[in-house]
C-alpha positions as CSV (number, residue, x, y, z in Angstrom):
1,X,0.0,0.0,0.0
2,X,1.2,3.6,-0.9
3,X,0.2,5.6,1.5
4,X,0.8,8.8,-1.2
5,X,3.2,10.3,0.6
6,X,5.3,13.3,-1.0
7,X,8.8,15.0,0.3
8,X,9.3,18.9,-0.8
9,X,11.8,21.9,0.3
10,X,10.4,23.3,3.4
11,X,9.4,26.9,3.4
12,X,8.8,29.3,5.8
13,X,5.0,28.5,6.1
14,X,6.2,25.7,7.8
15,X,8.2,27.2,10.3
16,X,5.8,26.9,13.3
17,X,5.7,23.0,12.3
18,X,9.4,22.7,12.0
19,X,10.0,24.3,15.8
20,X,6.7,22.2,17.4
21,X,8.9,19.3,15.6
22,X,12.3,19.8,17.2
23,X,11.3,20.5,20.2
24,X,9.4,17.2,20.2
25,X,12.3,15.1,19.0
26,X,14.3,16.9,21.7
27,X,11.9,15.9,24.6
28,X,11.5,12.5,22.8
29,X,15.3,11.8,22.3
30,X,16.9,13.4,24.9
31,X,14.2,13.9,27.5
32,X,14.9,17.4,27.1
33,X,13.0,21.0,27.3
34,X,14.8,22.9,24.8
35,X,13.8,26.7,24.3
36,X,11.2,27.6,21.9
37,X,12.8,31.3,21.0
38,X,16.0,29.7,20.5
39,X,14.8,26.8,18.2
40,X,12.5,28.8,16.7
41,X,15.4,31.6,16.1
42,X,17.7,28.4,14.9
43,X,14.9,27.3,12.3
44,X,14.0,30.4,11.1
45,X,18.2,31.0,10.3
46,X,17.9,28.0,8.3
47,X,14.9,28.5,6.4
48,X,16.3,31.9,5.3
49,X,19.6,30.9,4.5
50,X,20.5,27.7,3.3
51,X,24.2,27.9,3.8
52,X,23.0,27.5,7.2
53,X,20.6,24.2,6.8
54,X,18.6,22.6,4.2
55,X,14.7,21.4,5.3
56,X,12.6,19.3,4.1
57,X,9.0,18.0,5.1
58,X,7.4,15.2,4.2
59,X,3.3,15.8,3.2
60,X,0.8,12.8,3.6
61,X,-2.0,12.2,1.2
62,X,-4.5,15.3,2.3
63,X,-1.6,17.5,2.6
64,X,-0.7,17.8,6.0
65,X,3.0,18.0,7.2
66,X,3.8,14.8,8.9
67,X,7.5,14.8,8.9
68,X,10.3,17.1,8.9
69,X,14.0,16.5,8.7
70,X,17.3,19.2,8.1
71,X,21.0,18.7,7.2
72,X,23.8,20.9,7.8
73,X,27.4,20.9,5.8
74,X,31.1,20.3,7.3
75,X,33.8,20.9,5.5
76,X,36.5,18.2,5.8
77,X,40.1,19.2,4.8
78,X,41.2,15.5,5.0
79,X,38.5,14.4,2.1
80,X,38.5,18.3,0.2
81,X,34.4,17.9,0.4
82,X,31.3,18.3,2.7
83,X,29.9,15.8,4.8
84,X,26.4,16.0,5.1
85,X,24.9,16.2,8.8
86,X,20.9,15.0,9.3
87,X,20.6,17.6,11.6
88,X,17.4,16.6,13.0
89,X,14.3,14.3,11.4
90,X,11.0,13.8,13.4
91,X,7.8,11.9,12.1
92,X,4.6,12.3,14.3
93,X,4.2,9.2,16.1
94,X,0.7,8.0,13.9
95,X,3.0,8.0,10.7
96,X,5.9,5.7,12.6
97,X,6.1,2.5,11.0
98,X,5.1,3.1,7.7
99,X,8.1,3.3,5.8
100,X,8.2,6.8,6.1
101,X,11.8,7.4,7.6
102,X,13.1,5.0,4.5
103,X,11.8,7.3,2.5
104,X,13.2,10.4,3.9
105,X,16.4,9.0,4.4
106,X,16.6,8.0,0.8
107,X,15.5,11.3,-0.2
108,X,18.9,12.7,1.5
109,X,21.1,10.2,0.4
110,X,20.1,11.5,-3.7
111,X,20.3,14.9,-2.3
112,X,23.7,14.7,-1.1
113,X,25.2,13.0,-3.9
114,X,23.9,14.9,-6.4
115,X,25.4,18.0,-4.4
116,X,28.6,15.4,-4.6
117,X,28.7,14.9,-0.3
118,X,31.2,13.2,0.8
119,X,28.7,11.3,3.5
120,X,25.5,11.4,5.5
121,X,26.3,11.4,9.0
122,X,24.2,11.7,12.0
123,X,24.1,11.2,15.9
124,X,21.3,9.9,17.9
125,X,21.6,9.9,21.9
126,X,22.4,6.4,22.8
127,X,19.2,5.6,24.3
128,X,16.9,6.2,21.8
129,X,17.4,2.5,20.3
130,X,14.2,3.3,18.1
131,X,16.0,5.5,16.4
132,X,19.3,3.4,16.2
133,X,17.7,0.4,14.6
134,X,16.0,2.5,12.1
135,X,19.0,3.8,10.8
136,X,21.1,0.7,10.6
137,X,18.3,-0.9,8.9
138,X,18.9,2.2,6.3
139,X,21.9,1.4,6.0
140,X,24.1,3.3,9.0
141,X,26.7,2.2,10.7
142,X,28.7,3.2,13.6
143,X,31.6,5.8,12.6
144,X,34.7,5.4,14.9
145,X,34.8,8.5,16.5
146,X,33.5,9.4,19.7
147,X,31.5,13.1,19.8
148,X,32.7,15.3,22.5
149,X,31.0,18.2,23.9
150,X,32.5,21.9,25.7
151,X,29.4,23.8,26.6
152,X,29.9,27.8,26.3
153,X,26.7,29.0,27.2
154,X,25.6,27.3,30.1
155,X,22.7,25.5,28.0
């Protein structure tokens, strides 16, 4: 069954989607209450400049936004390319299990290459194992670096 879903450039109609998303994944993968003005002020960069971050949501069949996800570049003097960062990707829970995160992921995977990306990375908190499986199953893998952290603004 094709349950007609469709995967366009976000805009910034959809900003007040985009921010009710991230803060949802961040409560849902982190346990986290992030703050709305600064996610809101992070989105809004990105939507306005895409040097910044690329978005994308995903529309079911009657239209509404049901997905979102975003990618950011780094430039990697070792390789003379970009890697391509999944910055964040959220699906509302009722569309979970329908193929939908194979499809979003395979939507960045022909976006990257034909912007000739090096890789699509990504990091997921350890404990969402949800999230962990989904990905391997879409074909990630563990890199072998470790991601450390130096907070600067008490956050």
């Amino acid at each position: 069954m094709d349950p007609g879903y469709r995967i366009r450039e976000a805009n910034r109609a959809d900003l007040d989607t985009l921010v009710a998303f991230t803060l949802q994944e961040a409560r849902e993968a982190e346990g986290a209450e992030k703050s709305i003005d600064a996610v809101r002020r992070g989105v809004q960069a990105g939507l306005e400049d895409p040097s910044r971050a690329t978005y994308w949501v995903a529309e079911s069949a009657d239209g509404r936004v049901i997905a979102g996800t975003s990618v950011v570049t780094e430039w990697s003097n070792f390789r003379g390319g970009h890697y391509w960062w999944i910055q964040s990707l959220f699906i509302v829970p009722e569309h979970r299990g329908c193929g939908l995160v194979e499809l979003l992921l395979e939507h960045l995977v022909k976006a990257a290459r034909k912007a000739g990306a090096l890789d699509l990375r990504l990091y997921a908190h350890t404990s969402n194992r949800r999230a962990l499986e989904a990905y391997r199953r879409c074909g990630f893998k563990a890199a072998p670096y470790t991601i450390m952290t130096r907070c600067l603004n008490g956050d």
